[in-house]
C-alpha positions in Angstrom: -15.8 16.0 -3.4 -14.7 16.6 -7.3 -13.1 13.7 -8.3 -9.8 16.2 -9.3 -9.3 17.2 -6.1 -9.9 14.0 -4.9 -6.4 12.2 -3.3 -5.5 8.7 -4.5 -6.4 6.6 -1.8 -10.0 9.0 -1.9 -10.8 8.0 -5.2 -9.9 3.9 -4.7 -11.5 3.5 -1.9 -14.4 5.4 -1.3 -16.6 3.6 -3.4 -15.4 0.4 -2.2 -16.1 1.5 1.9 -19.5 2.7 0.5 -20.5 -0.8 -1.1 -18.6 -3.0 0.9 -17.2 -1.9 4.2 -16.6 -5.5 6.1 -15.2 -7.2 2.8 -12.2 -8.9 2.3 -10.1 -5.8 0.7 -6.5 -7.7 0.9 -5.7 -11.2 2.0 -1.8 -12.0 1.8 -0.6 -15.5 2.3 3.4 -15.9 2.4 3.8 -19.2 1.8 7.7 -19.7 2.9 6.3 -18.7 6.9 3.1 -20.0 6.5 1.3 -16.3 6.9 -2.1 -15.4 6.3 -3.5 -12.2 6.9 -7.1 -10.6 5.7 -7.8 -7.0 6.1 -11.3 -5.1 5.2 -12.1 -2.6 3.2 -12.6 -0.6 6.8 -9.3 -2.1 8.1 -7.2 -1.1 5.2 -8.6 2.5 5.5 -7.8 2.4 9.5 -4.2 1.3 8.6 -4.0 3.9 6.2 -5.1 6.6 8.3 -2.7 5.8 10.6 0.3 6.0 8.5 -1.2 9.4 6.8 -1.3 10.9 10.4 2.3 9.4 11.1 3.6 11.1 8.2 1.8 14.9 8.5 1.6 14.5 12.5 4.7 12.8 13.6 6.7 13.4 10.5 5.5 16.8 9.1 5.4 16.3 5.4 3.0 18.6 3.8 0.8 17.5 0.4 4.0 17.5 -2.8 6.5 15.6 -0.6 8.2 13.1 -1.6 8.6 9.3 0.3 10.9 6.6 -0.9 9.0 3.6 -0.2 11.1 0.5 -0.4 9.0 -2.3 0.7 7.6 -6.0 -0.9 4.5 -6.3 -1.7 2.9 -7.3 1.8 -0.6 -5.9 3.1 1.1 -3.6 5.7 3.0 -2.1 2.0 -0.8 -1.8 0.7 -1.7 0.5 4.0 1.7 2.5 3.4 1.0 3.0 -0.1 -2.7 4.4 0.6 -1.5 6.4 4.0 0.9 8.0 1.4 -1.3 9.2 -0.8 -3.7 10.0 1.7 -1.7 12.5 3.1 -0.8 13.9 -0.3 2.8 12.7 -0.9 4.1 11.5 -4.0 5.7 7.7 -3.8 8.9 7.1 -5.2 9.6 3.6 -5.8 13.7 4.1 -5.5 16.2 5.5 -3.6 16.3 9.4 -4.2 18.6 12.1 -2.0 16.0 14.6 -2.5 12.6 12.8 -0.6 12.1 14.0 2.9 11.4 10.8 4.2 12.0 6.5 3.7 10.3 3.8 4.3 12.0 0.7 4.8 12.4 -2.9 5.4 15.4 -3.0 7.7 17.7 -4.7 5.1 17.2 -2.0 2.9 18.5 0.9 5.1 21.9 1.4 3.6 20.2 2.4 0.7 18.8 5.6 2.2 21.0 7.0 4.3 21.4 10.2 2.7 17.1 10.9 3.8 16.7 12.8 6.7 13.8 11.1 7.9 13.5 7.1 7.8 11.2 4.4 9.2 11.9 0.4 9.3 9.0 -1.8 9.0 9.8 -5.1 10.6 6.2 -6.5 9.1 6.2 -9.1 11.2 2.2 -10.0 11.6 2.3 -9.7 15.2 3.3 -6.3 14.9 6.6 -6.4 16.4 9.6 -3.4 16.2 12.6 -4.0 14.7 15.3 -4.7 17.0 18.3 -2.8 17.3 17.8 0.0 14.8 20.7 2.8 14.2 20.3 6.1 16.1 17.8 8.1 14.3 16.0 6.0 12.4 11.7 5.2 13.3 10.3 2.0 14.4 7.5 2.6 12.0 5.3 -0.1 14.2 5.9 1.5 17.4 5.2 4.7 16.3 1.9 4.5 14.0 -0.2 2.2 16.4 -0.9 5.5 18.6 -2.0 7.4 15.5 -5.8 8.1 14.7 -7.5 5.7 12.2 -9.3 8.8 10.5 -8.0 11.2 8.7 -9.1 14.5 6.8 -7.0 14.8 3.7 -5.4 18.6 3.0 -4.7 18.3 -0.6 -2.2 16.5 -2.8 0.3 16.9 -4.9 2.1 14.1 -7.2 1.2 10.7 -6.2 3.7 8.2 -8.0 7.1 8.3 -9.5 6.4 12.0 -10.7 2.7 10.8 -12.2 -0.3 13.1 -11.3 -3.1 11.6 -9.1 -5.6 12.0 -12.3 -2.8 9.8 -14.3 -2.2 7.5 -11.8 -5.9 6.8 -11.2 -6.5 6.8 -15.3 -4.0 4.3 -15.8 -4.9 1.6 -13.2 -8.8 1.9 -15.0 -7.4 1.0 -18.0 -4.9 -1.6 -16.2 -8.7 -2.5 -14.4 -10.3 -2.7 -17.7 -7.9 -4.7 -20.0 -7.4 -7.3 -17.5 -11.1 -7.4 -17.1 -11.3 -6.7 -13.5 -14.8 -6.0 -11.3 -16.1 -5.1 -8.7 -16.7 -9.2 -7.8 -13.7 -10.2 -8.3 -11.2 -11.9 -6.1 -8.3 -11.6 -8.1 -4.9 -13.7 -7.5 -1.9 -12.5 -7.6 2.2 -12.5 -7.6 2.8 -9.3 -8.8 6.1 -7.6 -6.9 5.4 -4.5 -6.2 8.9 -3.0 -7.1 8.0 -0.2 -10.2 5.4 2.1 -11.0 3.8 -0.2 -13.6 3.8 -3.2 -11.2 2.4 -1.4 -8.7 -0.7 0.3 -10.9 -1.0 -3.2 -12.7 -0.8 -5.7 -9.5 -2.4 -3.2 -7.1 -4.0 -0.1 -8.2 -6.0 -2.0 -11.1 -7.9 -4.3 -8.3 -9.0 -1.5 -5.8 -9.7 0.8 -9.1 -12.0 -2.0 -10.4 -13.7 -2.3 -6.8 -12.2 -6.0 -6.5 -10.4 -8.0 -4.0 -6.8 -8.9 -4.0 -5.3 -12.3 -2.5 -1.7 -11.5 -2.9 0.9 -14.5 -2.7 4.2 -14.6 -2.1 7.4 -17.1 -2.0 4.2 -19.3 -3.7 3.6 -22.9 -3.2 2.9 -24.4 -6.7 1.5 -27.2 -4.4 -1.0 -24.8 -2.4 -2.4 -23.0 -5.5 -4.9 -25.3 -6.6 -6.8 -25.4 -3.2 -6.1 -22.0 -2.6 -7.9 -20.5 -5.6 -10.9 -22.7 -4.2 -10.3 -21.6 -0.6 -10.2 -17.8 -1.5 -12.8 -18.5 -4.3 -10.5 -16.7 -6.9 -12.3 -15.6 -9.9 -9.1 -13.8 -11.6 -5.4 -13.8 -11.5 -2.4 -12.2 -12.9 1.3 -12.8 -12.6 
């Protein structure tokens, strides 16, 4: 496949499953509950899959939609992201009356309720539903466990905050580049993932560079130290 017609999630991860399938891809601590949870390279892509086939299958977006996704930086945020862009949908990072569908933590929903469509993630790491949602609104756990873990991409259209999928994929090189990311690096991180630039800088930058990301948050200045030895951290940022 020509990298231009390539989707997003295509172009980050494709070399990556090629090198490095059973890798660690994303390992998030949160160290307020006490969380840890590490996903492969093939894991991610499973996850991601999943929520690509959600949102075409269950959902019916077409490539050029557009999905509010208002979610922390977490690794089940990481497979929504890549799902998204999989299935050719542009991200928007805010609320916005005009996308076709939300996806939300369930604190957040009073922010979307002019969207038709709208799923709560509980991301609780057991994978439990949210309880007691309103009428109408998609326990995004229930539903995307009985989705496939492959999917066949149909083309794409934006992929984030109006930014073309060539742009997108430029910048987080360059991001890659002048914060001298590899391919062997296990890179650190605090990053929120709450604007375009955080998300190409604290995200994007690492898969774009081939590298691994150990995303913290609510951090422990007590834990780092042992952590960075732990994870064998070879880079950080924020």
């Amino acid at each position: 496949m020509r990298e231009l017609d390539q989707t997003l999630t295509d172009a980050l991860l494709d070399p990556i499953l090629a090198r490095d399938p059973a890798g660690p891809r994303i390992t998030y601590y949160d160290d307020a509950t006490g969380a840890r949870i590490e996903l492969s390279a093939l894991t991610l892509a499973n996850w991601a899959a999943k929520t690509a086939n959600l949102i075409r299958d269950e959902f019916g977006l077409s490539p050029g939609a557009r999905v509010v996704v208002l979610l922390p930086a977490h690794w089940q945020t990481a497979a929504v992201l890549l799902g998204c862009w999989w299935a050719g949908v542009e991200v928007v990072l805010r609320p916005d009356e005009d996308a076709e569908l939300a996806l939300v933590t369930p604190d957040r929903l009073g922010e979307v309720e002019d969207i038709a469509e709208v799923a709560a993630l509980s991301l609780d790491p057991m994978g439990a539903p949210v309880r007691e949602l309103p009428v109408g609104v998609t326990d995004f756990a229930t539903s995307v466990r009985v989705h496939g873990d492959q999917f066949h991409p149909r083309g794409a259209g934006a992929a984030l905050a109006g930014m073309a999928v060539a742009d997108v994929l430029t910048d987080a090189r360059k991001s890659a580049a002048r914060q001298g990311f590899s391919a062997s690096d296990r890179v650190l991180s605090g990053t929120p993932w709450e604007t375009p630039d955080e998300v190409v800088e604290g995200l994007l930058a690492v898969y774009a560079a081939g590298a691994s990301l150990v995303q913290v948050v609510n951090p422990d200045p007590a834990k780092q130290e042992q952590r960075i030895a732990t994870e064998r951290v070879t880079a950080s940022r924020g």
